[in-house]
C-alpha positions as CSV (number, residue, x, y, z in Angstrom):
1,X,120.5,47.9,222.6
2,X,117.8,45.2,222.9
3,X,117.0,43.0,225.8
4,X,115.4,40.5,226.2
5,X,113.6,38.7,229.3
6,X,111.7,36.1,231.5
7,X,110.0,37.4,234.6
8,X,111.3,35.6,237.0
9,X,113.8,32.2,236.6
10,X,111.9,29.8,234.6
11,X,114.7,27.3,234.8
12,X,116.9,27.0,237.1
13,X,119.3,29.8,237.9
14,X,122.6,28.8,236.3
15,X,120.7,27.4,233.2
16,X,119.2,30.0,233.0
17,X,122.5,32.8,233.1
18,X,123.5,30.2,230.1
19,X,120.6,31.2,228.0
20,X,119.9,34.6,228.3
21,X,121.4,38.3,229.0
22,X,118.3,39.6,231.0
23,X,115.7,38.9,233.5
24,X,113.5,41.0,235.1
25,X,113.7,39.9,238.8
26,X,110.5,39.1,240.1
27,X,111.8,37.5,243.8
28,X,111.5,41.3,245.1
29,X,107.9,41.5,245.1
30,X,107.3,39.7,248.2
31,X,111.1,40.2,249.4
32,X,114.3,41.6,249.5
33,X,117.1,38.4,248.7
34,X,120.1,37.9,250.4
35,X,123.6,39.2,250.0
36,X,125.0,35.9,249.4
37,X,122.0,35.6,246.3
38,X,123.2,38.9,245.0
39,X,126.5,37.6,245.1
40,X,126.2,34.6,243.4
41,X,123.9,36.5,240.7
42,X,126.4,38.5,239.9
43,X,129.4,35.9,239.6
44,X,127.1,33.7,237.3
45,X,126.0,36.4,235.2
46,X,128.5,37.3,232.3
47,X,129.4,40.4,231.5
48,X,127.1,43.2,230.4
49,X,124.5,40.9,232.0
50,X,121.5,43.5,232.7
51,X,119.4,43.1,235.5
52,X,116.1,45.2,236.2
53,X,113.7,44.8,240.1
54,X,110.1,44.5,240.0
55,X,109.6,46.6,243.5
56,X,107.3,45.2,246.2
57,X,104.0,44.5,246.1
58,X,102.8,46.6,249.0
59,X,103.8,49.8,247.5
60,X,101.0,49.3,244.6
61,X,98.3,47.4,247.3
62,X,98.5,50.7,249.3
63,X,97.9,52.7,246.3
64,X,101.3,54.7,246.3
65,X,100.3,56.5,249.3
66,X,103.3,57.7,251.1
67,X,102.8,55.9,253.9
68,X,105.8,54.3,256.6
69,X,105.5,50.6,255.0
70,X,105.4,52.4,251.8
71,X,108.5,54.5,252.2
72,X,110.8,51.7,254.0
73,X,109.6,49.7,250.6
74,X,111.1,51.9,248.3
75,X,114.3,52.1,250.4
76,X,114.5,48.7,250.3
77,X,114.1,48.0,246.6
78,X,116.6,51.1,246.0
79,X,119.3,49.4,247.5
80,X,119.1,45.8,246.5
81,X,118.9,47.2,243.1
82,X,122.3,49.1,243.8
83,X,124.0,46.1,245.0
84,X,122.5,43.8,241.7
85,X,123.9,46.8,239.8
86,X,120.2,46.8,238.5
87,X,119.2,49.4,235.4
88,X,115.7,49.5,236.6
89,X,113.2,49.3,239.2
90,X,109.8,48.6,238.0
91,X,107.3,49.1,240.4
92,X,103.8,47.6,238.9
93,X,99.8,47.6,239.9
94,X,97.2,45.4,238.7
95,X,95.0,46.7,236.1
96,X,92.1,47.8,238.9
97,X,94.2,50.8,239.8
98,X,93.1,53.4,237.5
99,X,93.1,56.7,237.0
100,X,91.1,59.4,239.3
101,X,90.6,62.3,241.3
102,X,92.1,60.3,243.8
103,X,94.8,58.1,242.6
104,X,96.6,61.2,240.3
105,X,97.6,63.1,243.2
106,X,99.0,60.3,244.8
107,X,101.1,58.8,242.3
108,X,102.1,62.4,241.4
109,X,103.5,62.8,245.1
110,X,104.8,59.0,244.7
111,X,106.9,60.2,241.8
112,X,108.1,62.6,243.4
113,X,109.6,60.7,245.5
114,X,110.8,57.9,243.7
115,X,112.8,60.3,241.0
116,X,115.0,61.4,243.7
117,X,115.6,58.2,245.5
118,X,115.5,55.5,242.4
119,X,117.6,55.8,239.3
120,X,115.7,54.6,236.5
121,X,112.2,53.7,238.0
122,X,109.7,52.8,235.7
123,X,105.8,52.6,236.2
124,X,103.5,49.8,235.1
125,X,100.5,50.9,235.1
126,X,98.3,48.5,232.5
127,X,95.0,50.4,233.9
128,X,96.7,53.9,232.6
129,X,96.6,55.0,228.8
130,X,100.6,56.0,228.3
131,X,98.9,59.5,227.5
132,X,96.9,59.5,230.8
133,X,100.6,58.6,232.5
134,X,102.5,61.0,230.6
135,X,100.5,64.0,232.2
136,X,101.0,62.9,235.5
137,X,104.8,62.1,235.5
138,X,106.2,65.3,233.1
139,X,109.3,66.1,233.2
140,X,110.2,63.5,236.1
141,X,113.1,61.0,235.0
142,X,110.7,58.0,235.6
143,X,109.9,55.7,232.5
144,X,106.7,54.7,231.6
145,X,106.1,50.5,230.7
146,X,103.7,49.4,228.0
147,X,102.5,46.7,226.0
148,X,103.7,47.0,222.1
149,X,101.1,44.5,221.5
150,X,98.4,47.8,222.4
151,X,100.8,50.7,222.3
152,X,103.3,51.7,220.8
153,X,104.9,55.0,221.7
154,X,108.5,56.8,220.4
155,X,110.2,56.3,223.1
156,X,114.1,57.5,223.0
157,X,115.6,56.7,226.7
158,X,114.6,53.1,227.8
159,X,111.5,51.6,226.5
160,X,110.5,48.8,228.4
161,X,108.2,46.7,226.9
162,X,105.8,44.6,229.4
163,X,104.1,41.2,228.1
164,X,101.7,39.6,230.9
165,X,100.3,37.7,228.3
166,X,96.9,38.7,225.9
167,X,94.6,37.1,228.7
168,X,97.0,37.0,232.2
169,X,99.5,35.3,233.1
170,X,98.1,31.1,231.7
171,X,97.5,33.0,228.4
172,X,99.9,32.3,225.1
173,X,101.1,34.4,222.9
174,X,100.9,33.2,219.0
175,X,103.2,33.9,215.9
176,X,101.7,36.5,215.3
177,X,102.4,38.3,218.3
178,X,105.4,37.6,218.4
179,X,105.9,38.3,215.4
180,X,104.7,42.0,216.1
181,X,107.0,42.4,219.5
182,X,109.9,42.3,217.1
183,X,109.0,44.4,214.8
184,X,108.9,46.9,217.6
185,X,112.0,46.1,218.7
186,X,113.6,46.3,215.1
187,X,111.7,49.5,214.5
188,X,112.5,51.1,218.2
189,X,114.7,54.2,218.4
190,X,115.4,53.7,221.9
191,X,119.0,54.0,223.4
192,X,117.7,50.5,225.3
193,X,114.6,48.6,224.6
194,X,113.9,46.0,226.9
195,X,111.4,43.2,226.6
196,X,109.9,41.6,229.8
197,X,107.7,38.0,229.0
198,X,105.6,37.3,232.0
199,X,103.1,34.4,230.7
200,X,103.4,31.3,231.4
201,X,105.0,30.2,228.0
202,X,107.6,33.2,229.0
203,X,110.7,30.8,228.7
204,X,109.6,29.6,225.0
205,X,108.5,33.2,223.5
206,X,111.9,35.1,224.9
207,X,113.9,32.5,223.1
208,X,111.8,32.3,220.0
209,X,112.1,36.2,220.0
210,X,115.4,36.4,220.7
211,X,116.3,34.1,217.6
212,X,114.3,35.8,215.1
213,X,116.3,39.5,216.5
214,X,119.2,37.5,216.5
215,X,119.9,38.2,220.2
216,X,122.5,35.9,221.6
217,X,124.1,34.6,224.3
């Protein structure tokens, strides 16, 4: 199964449900929605639609410490993402948090954690190798994000394929690039590999990538 997705609505909501049958939902970052959002999500989506949760911000800004604000965070994200029916929670730091002495232990404990309270979390980690996050999650059920565009790892549960763009978030991706995410996805031996766009030009390169996989609506 392949999936692909914006970051975020692009366009507005509805259109949006028209177009595609993913999105990675980036509201959650700064705030849990409402039940009446979750509700109309749902209605709009069509069936088989698959949502995944990027988890809040604060949980990565306080370096996955197991801290109060920390723990009520992951609670929170855990059960919006049961209501949305969500098959992931992402939960992402920028590329300064890298590994240490310091930050291993912590995100080991953080893992911990997060296996027994969130089905299907996944770790975006751009400042960690896949190799370097490998050793510190083992045999946890937590996923592991990367970049096919820099790695390219067998993955056989869910690989979920993060593109911020090659320079952040204003950067575009060419045909080339493009051309490369689907050869990864037509190459994956995944049970489910989903694609996340999160450049600016995430609208246009989903839909250009979905056409040439033959993804549709």
């Amino acid at each position: 199964m392949i999936s692909i997705a914006c970051s975020g609505f692009p366009v507005p909501v509805s259109r949006y449900f028209q177009e595609f049958k993913a999105v990675e939902v980036s509201d959650t970052e700064l705030g849990m929605p409402g039940v009446g959002t979750v509700r109309r999500w749902l209605r709009e989506a069509s069936p088989g639609f698959v949502f995944t949760v990027l988890a809040p911000k604060q949980i990565a800004a306080a370096g996955f410490v197991l801290e109060t604000g920390v723990l009520q965070a992951v609670d929170a994200v855990a059960g919006f993402a049961k209501q949305l029916k969500s098959q992931a929670v992402v939960f992402a730091a920028a590329q300064d948090f890298v590994p240490s002495k310091k930050t291993k232990p912590q995100l080991k404990e953080f893992i911990k954690h997060v296996a027994k309270r969130v089905p299907h979390a996944v770790l975006d980690l751009p400042g960690w190798s896949n190799k370097e996050l490998r050793a510190v999650v083992g045999t946890a059920p937590v996923h592991i994000a990367f970049d096919p565009l820099e790695e390219q790892p067998d993955v056989k549960s869910l690989a979920y394929l993060r593109l911020p763009g090659p320079s952040g978030y204003r950067s575009r991706y060419d045909a080339a690039a493009l051309e490369r995410v689907v050869e990864y996805c037509e190459a994956s031996s995944a049970k489910h590999t989903f694609v996340a766009f999160r450049n600016i030009d995430r609208y246009e390169n989903a839909r250009t990538v979905m056409g040439k996989l033959g993804v549709t609506k």
